[in-house]
N, C-alpha and C positions, 0 to 999 in steps of 0.2 A: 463513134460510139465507144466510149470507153467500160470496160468493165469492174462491175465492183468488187472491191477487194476483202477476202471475209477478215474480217478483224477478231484478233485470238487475244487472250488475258496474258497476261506479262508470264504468268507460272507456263503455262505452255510453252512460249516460247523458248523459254531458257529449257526448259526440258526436253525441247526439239534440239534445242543447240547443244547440248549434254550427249544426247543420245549420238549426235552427226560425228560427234565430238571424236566418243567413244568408237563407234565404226570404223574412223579412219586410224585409228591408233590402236585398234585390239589385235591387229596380227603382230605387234612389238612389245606387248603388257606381260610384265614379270618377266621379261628375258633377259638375261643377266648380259651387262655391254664384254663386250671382247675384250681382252686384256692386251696391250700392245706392252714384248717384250723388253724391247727398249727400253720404256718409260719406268716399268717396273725394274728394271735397271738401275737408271739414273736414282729413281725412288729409293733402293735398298742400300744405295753408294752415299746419297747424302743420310740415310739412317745413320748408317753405320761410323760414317764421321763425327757427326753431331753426338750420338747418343752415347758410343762405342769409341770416341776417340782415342782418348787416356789410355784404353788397355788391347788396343788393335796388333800392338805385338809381340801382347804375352800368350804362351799355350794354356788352355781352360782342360783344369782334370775336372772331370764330372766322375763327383766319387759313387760308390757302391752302393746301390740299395741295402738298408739295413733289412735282416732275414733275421726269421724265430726260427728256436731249433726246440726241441723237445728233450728234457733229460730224461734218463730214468726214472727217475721218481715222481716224473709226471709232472714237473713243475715247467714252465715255460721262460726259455732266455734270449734273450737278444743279443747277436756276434752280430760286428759290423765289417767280418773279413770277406773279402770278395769270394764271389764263388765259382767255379769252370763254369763258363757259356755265361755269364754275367759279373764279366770283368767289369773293373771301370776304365772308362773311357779316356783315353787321349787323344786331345783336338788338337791338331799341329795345325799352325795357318799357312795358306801358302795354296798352291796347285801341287809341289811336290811332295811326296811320299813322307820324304824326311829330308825336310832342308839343313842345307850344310852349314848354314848363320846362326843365328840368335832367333830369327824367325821372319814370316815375309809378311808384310804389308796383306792387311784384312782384305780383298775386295767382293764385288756384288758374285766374280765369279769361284768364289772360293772353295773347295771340296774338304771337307772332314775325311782325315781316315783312322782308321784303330790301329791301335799298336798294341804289340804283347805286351802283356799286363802281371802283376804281381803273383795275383791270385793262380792266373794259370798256369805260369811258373813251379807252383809250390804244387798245384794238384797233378801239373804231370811229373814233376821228380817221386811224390809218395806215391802214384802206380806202376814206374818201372823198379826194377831188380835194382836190389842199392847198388852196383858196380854200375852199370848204366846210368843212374839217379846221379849219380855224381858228375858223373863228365857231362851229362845233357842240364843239370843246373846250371855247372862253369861258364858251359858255352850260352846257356841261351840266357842268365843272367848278366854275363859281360856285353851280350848284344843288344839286351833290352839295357841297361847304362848307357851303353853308345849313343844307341837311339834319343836317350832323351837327353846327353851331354850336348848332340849337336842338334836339339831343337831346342834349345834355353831351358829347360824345364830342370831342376834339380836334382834329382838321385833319389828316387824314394821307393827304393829295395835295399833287400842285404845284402852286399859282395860275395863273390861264388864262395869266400873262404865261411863265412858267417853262413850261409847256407849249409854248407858239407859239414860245419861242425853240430849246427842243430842235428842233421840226420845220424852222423854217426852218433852223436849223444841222446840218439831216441826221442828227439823231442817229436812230438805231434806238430799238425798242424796250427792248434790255437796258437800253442808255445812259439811258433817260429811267426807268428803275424801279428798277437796282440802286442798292444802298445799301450802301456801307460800316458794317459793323459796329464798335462804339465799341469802341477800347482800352483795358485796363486798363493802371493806373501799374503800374509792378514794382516791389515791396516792397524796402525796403532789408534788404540782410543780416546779421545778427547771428548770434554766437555761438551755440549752440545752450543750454539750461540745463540745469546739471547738478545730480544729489542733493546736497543738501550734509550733511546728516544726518540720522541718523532716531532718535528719542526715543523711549523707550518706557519703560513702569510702569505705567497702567492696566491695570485689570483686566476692560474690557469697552469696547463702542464708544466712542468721543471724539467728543460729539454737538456740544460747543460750542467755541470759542475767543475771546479778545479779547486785546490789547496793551496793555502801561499808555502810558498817554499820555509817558511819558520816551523810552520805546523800551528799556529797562532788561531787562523782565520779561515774558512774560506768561502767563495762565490757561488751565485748561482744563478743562470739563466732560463727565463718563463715566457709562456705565451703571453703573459700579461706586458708583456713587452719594457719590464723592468729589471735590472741584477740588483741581487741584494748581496750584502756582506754580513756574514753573521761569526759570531764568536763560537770556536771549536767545543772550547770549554763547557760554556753553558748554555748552549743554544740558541743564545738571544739575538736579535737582530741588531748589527751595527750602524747599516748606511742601507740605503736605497739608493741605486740612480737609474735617473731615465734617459732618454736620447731616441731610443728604438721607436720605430714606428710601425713595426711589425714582431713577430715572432723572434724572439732571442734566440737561436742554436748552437753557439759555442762563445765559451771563455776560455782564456788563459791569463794565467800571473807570471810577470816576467820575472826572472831569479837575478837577474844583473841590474834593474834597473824598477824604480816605485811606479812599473805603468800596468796596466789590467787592459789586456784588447778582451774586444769582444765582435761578432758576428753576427747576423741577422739574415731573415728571409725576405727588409727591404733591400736588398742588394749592398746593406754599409757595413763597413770595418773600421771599428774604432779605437782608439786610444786613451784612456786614459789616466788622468797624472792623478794618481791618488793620495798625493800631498794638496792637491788644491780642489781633489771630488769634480772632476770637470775633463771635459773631451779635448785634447791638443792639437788630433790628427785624424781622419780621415782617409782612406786607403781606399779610392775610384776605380773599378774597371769590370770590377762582375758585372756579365749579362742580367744575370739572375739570384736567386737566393743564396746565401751563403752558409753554408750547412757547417762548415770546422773549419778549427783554424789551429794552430801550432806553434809554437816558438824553436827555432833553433837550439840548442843548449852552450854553443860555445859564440858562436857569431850573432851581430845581432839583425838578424834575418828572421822574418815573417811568413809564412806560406798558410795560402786559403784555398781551400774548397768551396766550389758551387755546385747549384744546379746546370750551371750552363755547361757539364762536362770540360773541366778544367780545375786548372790548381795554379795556383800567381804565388810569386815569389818578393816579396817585398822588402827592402831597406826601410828598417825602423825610421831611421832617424831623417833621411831626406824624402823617402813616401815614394822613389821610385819604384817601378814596377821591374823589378830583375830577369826573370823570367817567365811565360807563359808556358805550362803542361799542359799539354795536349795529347792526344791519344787514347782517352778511354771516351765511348758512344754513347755514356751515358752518364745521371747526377753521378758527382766524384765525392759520396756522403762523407768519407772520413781522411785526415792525413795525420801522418805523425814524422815527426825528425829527431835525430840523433847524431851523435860525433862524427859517428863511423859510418863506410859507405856498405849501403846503398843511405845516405844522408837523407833520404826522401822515402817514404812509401806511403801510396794512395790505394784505398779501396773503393769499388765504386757498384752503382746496381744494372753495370754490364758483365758481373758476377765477375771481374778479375780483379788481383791485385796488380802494382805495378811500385816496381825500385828505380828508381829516378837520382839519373847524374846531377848532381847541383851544380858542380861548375858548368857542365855542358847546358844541361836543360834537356836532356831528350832521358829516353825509359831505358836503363840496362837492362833488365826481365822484365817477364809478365807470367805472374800464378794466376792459374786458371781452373784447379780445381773444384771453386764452388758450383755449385749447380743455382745459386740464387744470389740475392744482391748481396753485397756487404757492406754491413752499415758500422763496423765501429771496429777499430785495429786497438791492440795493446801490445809495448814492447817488452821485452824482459829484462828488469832491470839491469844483470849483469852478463848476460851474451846477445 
């Protein structure tokens, strides 16, 4: 004999299944998980690499709360000199006290400690007896220098002699801590800059530009997957040519030779002869899109950028590939070349730059100051 089963509406159920739910899990609800020291370790170690690298072993002055004083007349001022019991702080890195280097390596188990400071310098010399004031500035002035000559930090007090001659020449406190703030030059003034024309005939963004070396003419590369040539002088259009079949992103005009390469995001690198308006050569081996491209200025050597993280080195005139650059993780958006070495540098959106041996083919440095990609290098014409 089997027995019947009471049959319940779908909403029940799931509210019985909510509630069982909840039962078995309300003695762990809202309870915050344990921290395991270790990991928060590891955790604060790669922070401090990553976020803190660049400046891991410099000492940080956390300067002075700025404090109002009240004058006599009632009116209210702002001094920004430290005060007894609200020094500013010096953060030496390190575990010890006062490292005897330049300074130690940041880590997760680092200790901050304070050192004598300016302000309390100056407030315990003006409460003793000026004979005592003198000798306990010397001394505890020379010791705070010490301190901070051998933890890297600069010198930023007055020698015991610059102290002793404030007090004996009566000066106050403001007198022996205010500091005049440095001037800037005032710019000289210029006209302001005006539009002077605007060009237009593309069919889609204008990703590239370059100038022919007469100052005559120059190019321009579009999404409409065309370069044009247009006259400097009057704006007008000279030539069009096609070839691309994608996105145009770099031109150049060669200064030794009548050729115009250009780049693209099909994957081609072209040549060419702007005596006969027509392609010569072709330049095979991007993965991927090719985002710039450069001319050597004394040799005649090629170098491209792609998206495929790399940079190729090419011989104009037989189309070999001379070198492969390798080494940045990510698109290599921009290069530029020059006489002098570093002969090469790439910027890329793995946020580094990188100076590159041309004879060799490998990277001398690598700048890594950006925090974001970099999409476009300029050199200076004369250093």
């Amino acid at each position: 004999m089997t027995e019947d089963v009471q049959k319940h509406s779908v909403h029940t159920l799931v509210f019985r299944s909510l509630k069982r739910t909840h039962d078995m899990f309300v003695a762990d609800h809202a309870k915050a998980i344990a921290l395991d020291d270790e990991s928060h370790k590891q955790k604060m170690g790669v922070k401090l690499k990553t976020e803190y690298g660049p400046v891991l072993h410099m000492p940080i002055l956390k300067e002075g709360r700025e404090r109002v004083s009240h004058h006599p007349d009632g009116m209210l001022s702002h001094q920004s000199y430290p005060q007894l019991g609200d020094d500013p702080e010096y953060l030496i890195t390190g575990t010890n006290a006062y490292p005897s280097g330049p300074g130690v390596a940041l880590t997760a188990d680092t200790k901050i400690h304070r050192n004598p400071s300016e302000g309390a310098v100056h407030s315990l010399t003006l409460a003793l007896p000026p004979s005592l004031a003198r000798q306990d500035a010397s001394r505890t002035a020379a010791s705070v220098a010490e301190i901070h000559r051998h933890a890297g930090v600069a010198e930023r007090i007055h020698p015991p002699s610059t102290a002793v001659s404030l007090l004996d020449g009566g000066g106050t406190r403001n007198s022996a801590l205010i500091r005049r703030a440095p001037t800037m030059p005032k710019p000289q003034w210029h006209p302001p800059w005006k539009l002077f024309r605007v060009i237009s005939g593309h069919l889609g963004w204008v990703r590239s530009i370059a100038v022919e070396p007469g100052n005559q003419w120059f190019v321009t590369g579009s999404a409409d997957r065309t370069i044009k040539i247009w006259d400097l002088a009057s704006g007008k259009l000279k030539l069009s040519l096609t070839g691309h079949i994608s996105t145009v992103r770099g031109v150049a005009v060669s200064s030794r030779s009548p050729y115009l390469f250009s780049c693209g995001e099909d994957k081609q690198v072209k040549c060419w002869d702007l005596e006969y308006n027509k392609v010569i050569r072709h330049y095979h081996g991007h993965l991927s899109a090719v985002y710039d491209l450069d001319l050597h200025p004394t040799i005649d050597v090629l170098v491209t950028c792609s998206r495929d993280a790399s940079a190729r080195v090419w011989d104009i005139r037989s189309k070999a590939n001379v070198h492969t650059l390798t080494g940045h993780t990510n698109t290599v958006a921009t290069v530029r070349c020059q006489a002098v070495e570093p002969q090469i540098i790439t910027g890329s959106h793995d946020a580094t730059i990188r100076l590159w041996d041309l004879i060799a083919g490998k990277t001398r440095a690598t700048l890594t100051n950006h925090k974001k990609s970099v999409r476009t290098l300029v050199l200076h014409p004369r250093q």
